[in-house]
C-alpha positions as a Markdown table, in Angstrom:
| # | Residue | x | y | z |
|---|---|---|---|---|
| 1 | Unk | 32.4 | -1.9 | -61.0 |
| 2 | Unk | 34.8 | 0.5 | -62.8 |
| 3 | Unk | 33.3 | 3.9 | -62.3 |
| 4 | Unk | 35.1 | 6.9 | -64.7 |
| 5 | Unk | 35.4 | 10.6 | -63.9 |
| 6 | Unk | 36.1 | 13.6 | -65.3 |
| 7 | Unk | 38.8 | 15.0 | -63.2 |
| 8 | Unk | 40.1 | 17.2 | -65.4 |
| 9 | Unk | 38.5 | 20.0 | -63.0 |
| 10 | Unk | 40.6 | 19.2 | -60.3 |
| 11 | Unk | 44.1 | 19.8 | -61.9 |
| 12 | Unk | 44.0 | 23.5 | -61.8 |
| 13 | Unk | 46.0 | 25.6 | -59.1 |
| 14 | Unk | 42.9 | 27.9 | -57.6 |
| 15 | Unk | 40.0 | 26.3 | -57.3 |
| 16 | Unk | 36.8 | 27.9 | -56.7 |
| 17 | Unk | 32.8 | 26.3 | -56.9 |
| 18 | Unk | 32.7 | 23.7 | -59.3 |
| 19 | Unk | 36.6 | 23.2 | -59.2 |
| 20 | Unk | 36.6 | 22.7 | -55.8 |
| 21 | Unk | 33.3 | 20.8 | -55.8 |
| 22 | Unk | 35.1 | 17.8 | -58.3 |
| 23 | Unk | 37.9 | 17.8 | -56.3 |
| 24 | Unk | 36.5 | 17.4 | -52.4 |
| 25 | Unk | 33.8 | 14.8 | -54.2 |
| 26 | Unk | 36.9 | 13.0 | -55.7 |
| 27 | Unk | 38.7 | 12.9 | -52.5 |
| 28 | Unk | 35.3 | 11.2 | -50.6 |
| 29 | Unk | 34.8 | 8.7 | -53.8 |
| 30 | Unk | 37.9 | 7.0 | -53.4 |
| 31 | Unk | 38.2 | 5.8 | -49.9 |
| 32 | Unk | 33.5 | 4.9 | -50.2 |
| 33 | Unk | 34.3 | 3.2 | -53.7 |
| 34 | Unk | 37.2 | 1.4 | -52.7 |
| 35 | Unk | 35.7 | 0.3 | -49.6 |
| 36 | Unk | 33.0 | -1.3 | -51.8 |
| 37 | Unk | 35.0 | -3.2 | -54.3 |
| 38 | Unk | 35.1 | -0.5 | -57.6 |
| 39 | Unk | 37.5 | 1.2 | -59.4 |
| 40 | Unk | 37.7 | 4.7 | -60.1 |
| 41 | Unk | 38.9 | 5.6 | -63.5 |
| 42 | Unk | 40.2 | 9.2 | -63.7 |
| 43 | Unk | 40.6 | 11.5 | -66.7 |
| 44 | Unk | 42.5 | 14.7 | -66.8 |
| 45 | Unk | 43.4 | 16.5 | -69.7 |
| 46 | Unk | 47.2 | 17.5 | -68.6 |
| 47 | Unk | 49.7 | 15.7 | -66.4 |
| 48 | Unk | 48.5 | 16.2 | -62.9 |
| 49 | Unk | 50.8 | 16.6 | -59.5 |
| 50 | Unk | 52.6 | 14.0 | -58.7 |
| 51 | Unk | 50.7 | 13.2 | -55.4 |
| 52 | Unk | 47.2 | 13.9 | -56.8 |
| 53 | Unk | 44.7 | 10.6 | -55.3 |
| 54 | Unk | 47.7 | 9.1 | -55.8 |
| 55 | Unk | 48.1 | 6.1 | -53.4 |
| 56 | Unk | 44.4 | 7.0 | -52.1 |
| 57 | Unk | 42.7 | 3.7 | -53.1 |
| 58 | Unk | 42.1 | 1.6 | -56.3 |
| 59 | Unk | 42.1 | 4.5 | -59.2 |
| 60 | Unk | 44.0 | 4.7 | -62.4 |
| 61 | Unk | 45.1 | 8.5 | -63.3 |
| 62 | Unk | 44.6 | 8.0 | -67.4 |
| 63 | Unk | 46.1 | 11.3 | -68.7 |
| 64 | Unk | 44.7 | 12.6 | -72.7 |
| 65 | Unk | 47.0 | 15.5 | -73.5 |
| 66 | Unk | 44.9 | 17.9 | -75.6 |
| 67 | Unk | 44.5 | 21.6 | -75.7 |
| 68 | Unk | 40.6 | 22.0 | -77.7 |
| 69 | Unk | 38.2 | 20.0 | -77.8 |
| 70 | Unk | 38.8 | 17.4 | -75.3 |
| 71 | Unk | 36.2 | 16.0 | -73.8 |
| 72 | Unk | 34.2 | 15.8 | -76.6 |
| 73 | Unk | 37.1 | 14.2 | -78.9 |
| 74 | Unk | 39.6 | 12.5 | -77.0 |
| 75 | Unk | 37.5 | 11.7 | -73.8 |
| 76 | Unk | 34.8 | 10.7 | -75.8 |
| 77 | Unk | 37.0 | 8.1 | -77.8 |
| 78 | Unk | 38.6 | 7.1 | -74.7 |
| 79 | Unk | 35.5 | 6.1 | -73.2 |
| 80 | Unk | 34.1 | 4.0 | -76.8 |
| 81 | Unk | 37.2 | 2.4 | -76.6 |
| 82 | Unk | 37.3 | 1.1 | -72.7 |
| 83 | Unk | 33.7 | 2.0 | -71.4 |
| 84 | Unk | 33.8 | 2.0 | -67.9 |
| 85 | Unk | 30.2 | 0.4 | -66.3 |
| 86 | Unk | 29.4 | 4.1 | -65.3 |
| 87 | Unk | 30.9 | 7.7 | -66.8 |
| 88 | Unk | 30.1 | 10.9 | -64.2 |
| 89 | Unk | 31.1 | 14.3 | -65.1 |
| 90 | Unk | 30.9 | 16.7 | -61.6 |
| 91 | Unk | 31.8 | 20.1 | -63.6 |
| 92 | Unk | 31.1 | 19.8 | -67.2 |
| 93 | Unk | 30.0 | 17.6 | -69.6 |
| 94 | Unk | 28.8 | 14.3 | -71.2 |
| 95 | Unk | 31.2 | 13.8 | -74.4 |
| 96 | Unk | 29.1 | 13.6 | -77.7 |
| 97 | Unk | 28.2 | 10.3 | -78.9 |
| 98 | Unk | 28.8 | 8.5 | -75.6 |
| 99 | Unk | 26.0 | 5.7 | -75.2 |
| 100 | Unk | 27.3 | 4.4 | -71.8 |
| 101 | Unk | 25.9 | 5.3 | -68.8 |
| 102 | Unk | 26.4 | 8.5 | -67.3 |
| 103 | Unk | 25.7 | 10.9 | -64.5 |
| 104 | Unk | 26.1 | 14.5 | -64.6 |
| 105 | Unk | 26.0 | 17.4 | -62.0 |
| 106 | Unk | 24.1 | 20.6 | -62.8 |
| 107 | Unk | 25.3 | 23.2 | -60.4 |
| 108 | Unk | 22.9 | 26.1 | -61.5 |
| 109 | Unk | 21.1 | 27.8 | -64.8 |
| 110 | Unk | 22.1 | 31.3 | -63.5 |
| 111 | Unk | 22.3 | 32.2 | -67.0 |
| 112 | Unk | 18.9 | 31.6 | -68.0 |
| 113 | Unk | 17.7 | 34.3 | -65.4 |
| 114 | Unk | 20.8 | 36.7 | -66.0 |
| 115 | Unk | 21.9 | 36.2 | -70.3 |
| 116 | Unk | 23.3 | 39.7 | -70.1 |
| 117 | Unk | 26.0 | 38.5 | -67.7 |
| 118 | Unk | 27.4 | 36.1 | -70.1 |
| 119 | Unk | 29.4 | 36.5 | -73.1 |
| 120 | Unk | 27.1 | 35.2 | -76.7 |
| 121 | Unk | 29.5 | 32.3 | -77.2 |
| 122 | Unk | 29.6 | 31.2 | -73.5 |
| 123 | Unk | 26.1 | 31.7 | -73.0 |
| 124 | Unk | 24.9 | 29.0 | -76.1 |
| 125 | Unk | 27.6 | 26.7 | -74.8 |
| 126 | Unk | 26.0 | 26.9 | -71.2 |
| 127 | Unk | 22.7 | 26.2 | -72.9 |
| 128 | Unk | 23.3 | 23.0 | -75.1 |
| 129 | Unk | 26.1 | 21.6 | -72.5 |
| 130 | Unk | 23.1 | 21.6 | -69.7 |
| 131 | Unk | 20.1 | 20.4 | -72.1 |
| 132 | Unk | 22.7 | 17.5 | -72.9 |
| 133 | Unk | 23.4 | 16.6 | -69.7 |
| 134 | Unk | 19.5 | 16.5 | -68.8 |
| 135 | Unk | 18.7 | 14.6 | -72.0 |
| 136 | Unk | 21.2 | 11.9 | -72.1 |
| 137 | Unk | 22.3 | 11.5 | -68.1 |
| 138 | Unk | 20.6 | 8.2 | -66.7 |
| 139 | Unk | 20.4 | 10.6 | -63.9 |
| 140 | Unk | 21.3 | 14.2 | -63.2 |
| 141 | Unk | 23.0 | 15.4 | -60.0 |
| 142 | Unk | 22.0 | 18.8 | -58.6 |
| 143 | Unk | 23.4 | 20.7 | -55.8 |
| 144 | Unk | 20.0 | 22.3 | -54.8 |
| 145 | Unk | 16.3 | 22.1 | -54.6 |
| 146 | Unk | 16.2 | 25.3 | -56.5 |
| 147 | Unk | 18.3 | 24.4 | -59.5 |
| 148 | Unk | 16.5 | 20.5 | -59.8 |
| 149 | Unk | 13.3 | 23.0 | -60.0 |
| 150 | Unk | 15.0 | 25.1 | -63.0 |
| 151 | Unk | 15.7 | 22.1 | -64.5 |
| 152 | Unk | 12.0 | 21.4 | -65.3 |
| 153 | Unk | 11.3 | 24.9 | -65.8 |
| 154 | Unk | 13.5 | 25.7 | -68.7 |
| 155 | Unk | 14.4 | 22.1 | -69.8 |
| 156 | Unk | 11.4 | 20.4 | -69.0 |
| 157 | Unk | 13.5 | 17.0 | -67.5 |
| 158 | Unk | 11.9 | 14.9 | -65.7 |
| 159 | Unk | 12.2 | 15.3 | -62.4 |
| 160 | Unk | 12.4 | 11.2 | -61.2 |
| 161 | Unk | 16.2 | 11.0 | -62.8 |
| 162 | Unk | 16.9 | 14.6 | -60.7 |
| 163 | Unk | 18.5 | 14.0 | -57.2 |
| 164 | Unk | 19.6 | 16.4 | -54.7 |
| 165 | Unk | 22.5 | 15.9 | -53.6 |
| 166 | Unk | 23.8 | 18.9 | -51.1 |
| 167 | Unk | 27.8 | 19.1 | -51.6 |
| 168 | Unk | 29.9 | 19.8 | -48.7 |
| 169 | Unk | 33.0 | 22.1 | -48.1 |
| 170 | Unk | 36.5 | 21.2 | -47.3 |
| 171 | Unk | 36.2 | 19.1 | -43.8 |
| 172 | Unk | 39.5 | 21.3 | -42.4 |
| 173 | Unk | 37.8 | 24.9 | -42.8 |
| 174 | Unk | 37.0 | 25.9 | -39.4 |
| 175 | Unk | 37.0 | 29.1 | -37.4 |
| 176 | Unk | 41.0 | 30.4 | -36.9 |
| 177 | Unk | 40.8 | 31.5 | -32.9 |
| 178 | Unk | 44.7 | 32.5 | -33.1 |
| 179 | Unk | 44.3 | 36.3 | -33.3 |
| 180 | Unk | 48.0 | 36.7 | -34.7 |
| 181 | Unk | 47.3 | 34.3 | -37.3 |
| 182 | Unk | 43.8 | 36.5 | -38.5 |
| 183 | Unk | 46.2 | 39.6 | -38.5 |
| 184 | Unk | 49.0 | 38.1 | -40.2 |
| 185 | Unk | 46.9 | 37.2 | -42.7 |
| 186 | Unk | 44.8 | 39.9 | -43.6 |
| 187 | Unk | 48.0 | 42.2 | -43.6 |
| 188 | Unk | 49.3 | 40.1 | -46.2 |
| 189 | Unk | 46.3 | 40.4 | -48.4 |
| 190 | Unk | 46.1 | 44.6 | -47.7 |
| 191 | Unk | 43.6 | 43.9 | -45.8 |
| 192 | Unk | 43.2 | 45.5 | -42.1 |
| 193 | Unk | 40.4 | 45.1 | -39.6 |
| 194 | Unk | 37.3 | 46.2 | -39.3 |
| 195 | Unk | 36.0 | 44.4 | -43.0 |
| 196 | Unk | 33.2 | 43.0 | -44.7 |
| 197 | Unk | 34.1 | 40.2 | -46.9 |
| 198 | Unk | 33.0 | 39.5 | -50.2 |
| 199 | Unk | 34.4 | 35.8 | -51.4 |
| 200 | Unk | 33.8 | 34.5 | -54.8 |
| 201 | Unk | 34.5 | 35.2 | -58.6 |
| 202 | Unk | 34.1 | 38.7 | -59.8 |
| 203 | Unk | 31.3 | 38.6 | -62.5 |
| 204 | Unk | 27.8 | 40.8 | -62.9 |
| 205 | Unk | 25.8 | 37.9 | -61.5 |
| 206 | Unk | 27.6 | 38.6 | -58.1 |
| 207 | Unk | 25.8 | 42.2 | -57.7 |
| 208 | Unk | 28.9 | 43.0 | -56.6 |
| 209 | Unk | 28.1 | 46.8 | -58.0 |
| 210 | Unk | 25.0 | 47.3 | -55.8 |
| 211 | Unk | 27.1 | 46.1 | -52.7 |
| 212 | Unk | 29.1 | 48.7 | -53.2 |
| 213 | Unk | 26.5 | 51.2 | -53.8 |
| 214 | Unk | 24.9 | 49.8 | -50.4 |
| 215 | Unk | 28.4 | 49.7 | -48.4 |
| 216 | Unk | 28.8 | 53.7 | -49.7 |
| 217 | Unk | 24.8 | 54.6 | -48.6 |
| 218 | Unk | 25.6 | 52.6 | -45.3 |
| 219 | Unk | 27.8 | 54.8 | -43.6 |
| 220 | Unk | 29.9 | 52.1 | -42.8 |
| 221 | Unk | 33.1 | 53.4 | -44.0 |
| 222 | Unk | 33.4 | 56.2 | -41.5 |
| 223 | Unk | 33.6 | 54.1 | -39.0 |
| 224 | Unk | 36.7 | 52.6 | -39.9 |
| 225 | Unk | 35.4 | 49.7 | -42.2 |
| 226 | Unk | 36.2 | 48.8 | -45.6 |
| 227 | Unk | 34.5 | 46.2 | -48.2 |
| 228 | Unk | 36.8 | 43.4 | -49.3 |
| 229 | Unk | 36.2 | 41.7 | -53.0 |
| 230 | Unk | 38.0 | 39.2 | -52.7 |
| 231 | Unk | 38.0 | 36.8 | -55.5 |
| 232 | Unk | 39.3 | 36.2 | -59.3 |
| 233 | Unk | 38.3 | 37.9 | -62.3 |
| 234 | Unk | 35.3 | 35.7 | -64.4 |
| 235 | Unk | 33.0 | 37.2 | -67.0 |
| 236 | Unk | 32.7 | 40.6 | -68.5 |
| 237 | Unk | 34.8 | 41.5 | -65.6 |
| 238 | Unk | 36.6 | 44.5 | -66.8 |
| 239 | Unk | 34.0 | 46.6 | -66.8 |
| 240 | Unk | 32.6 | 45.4 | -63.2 |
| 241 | Unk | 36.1 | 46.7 | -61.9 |
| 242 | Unk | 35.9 | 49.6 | -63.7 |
| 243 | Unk | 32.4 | 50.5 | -62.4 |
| 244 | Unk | 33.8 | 49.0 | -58.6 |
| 245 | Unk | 36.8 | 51.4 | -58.7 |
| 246 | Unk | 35.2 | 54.5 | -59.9 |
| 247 | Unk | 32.6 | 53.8 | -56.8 |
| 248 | Unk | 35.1 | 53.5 | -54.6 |
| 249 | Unk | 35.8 | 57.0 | -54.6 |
| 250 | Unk | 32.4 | 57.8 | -52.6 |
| 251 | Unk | 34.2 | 56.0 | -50.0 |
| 252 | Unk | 37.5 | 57.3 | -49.4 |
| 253 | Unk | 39.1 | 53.8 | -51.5 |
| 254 | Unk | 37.8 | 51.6 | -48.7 |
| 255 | Unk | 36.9 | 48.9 | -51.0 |
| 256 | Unk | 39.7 | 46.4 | -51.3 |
| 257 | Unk | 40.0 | 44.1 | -54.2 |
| 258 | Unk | 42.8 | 41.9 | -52.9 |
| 259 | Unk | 42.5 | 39.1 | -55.5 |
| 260 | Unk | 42.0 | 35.2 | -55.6 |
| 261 | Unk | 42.4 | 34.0 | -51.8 |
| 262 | Unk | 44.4 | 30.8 | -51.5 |
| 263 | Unk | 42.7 | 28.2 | -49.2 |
| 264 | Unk | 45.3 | 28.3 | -46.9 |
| 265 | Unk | 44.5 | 32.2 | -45.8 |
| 266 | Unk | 40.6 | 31.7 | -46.4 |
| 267 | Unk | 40.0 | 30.4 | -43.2 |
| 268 | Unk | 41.9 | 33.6 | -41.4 |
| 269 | Unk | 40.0 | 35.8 | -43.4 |
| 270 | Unk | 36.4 | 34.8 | -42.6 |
| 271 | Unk | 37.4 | 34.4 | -39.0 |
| 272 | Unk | 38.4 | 38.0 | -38.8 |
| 273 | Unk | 36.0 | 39.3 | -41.0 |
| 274 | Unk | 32.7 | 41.0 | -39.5 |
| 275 | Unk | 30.4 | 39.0 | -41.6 |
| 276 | Unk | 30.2 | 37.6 | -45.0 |
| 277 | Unk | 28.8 | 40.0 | -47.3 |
| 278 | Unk | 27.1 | 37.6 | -50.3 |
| 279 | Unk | 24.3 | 39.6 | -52.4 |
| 280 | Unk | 24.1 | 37.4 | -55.8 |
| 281 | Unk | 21.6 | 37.6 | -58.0 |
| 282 | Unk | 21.6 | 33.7 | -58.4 |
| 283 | Unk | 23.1 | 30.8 | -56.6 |
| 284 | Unk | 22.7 | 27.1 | -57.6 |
| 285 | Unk | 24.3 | 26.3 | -54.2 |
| 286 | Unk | 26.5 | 29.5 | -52.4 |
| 287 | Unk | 29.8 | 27.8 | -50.9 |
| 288 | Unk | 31.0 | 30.9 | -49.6 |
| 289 | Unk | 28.1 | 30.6 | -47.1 |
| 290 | Unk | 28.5 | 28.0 | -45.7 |
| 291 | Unk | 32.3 | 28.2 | -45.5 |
| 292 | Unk | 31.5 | 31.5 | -43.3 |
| 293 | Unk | 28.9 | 29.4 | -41.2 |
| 294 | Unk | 31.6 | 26.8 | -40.9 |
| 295 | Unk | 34.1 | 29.3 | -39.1 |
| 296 | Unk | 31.3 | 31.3 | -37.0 |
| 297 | Unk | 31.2 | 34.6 | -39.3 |
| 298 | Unk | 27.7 | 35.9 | -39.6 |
| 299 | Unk | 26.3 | 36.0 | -43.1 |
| 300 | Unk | 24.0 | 38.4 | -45.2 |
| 301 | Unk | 22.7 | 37.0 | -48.4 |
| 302 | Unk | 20.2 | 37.4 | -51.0 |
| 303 | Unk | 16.8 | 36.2 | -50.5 |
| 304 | Unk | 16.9 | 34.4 | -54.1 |
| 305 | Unk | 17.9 | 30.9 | -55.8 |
| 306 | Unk | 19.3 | 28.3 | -53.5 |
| 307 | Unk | 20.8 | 30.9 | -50.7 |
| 308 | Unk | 17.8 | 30.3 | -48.3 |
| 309 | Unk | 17.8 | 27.0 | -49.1 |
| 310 | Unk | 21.8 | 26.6 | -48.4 |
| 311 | Unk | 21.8 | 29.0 | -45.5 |
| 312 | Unk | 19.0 | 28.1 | -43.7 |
| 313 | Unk | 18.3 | 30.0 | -40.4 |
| 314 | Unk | 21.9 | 30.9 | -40.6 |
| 315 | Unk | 21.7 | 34.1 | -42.3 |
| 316 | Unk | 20.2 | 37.4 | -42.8 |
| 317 | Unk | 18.5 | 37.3 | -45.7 |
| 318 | Unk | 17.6 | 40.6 | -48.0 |
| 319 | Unk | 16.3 | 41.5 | -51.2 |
| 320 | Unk | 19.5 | 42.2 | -53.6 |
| 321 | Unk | 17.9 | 44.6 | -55.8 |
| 322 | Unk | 17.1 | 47.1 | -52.6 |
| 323 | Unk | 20.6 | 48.6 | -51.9 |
């Protein structure tokens, strides 16, 4: 069987959620398909790394060099002109007018709860790309019980071609012991110790605003502690960091916003940190939870969406609209 994916997701250099998502699940599929006999077919969009599931197994890298439009134009003719027996997207979309069969993750429908954190143009995408996915996926891929469950609620699929598939989280996270090493990377990130630790992309739908508000009303920052952001820009995220900044006054500056953490210092940094701070408003799945339960940092989260489901009896669990 010649299975094709869209690995066009895995090509950039900071990978959060769904980037990192495609490329761990890439990384599995190749050593379980080739095992069994299939091919994997892999489209990217630019030239990837040299070394990228290169020599991992029976693949062919097939590279389609365009800047708009690109799945729907030149993936889509790509896969009418060699159809592989079965097309998955893990992070986007099924191309328009693509008959074959196809499987498609749905990681969450945030938006449907939360329009106001998305740009117009973003949001109507978000819309049609996931009603597509539902409508013309032999089956639909989603990372909780909670987001199979919006499916039916705003799209009305049918929830026999839903499965539940729980993703996983890099196999080599695990809790840094080395105290030096903890140090020596927080340092290099601004960072120094005591901290909570915010990880994930800056956008409303994080409630990263009322974290702040709570970390000021807390007290917290007397003691010595500070609240680290850490994470890169996403939507509407100029005026979050306005509003963060201007907050951070009411506690002496003591809320860091050290940028995107490379996954080679993320470990280091939940290890030190005194627990994971993770107050969104809506999660279809919450990696940065269980990357903190993974090295042995406590966790507070929100009550809502997948988080209990994801976190299990591993968290404390509040209401994220009580600061």
């Amino acid at each position: 069987m010649i299975i094709g994916i869209d690995a066009s997701r895995t090509i950039t250099g900071r990978r959060t959620g769904t980037e990192a998502y495609a490329y761990h699940l890439i990384c599995a599929l190749i050593p379980l398909a080739t095992a069994r006999g299939h091919r994997l077919c892999l489209y990217f969009n630019q030239l990837p790394s040299d070394n990228l599931f290169v020599d991992w197994g029976d693949i062919e890298r097939v590279v389609i060099p365009q800047r708009r439009l690109w799945t729907h134009l030149r993936l889509g003719r790509e896969l009418r002109r060699r159809p592989p027996d079965v097309f998955f997207t893990p992070a986007h979309v099924i191309p328009l007018g693509y008959r074959g069969a196809a499987v498609a993750t749905v990681h969450d429908l945030g938006y449907e709860y939360f329009p106001e954190a998305h740009p117009r143009r973003q949001l109507a995408y978000l819309r049609w790309s996931t009603r597509h996915n539902a409508r013309v996926g032999r089956r639909v891929i989603v990372d909780s019980r909670a987001t199979g469950n919006d499916l039916v609620k705003f799209y009305g699929t049918d929830p026999a071609k839903i499965d539940v598939v729980y993703p996983g989280i890099d196999p080599n996270l695990r809790r840094v012991e080395d105290p030096a090493t903890i140090a020596e990377t927080a340092a290099r990130c601004g960072i120094q110790s005591p901290y909570l630790l915010y990880l994930g992309t800056l956008q409303p739908r994080k409630n990263l605003v009322r974290l702040v508000e709570a970390f000021a009303q807390s007290g917290l920052h007397a003691e010595g502690y500070s609240l680290v952001l850490a994470g890169k820009p996403g939507w509407l995220a100029d005026p979050l960091l306005t509003a963060i900044r201007s907050l951070s006054s009411l506690v002496g500056g003591q809320v860091l916003l050290p940028g995107y953490v490379a996954e080679a210092d993320k470990a280091a940094l939940l290890s030190g940190a005194t627990a994971l701070v993770f107050p969104s408003l809506y999660e279809g799945f919450g990696f940065p939870v269980l990357e903190a339960q993974a090295c042995g940092t406590p966790v507070v989260c929100s009550d809502t969406s997948s988080l209990p489901e994801v976190a299990g009896a591993g968290a404390l669990l509040v209401d994220p609209l009580d600061t």
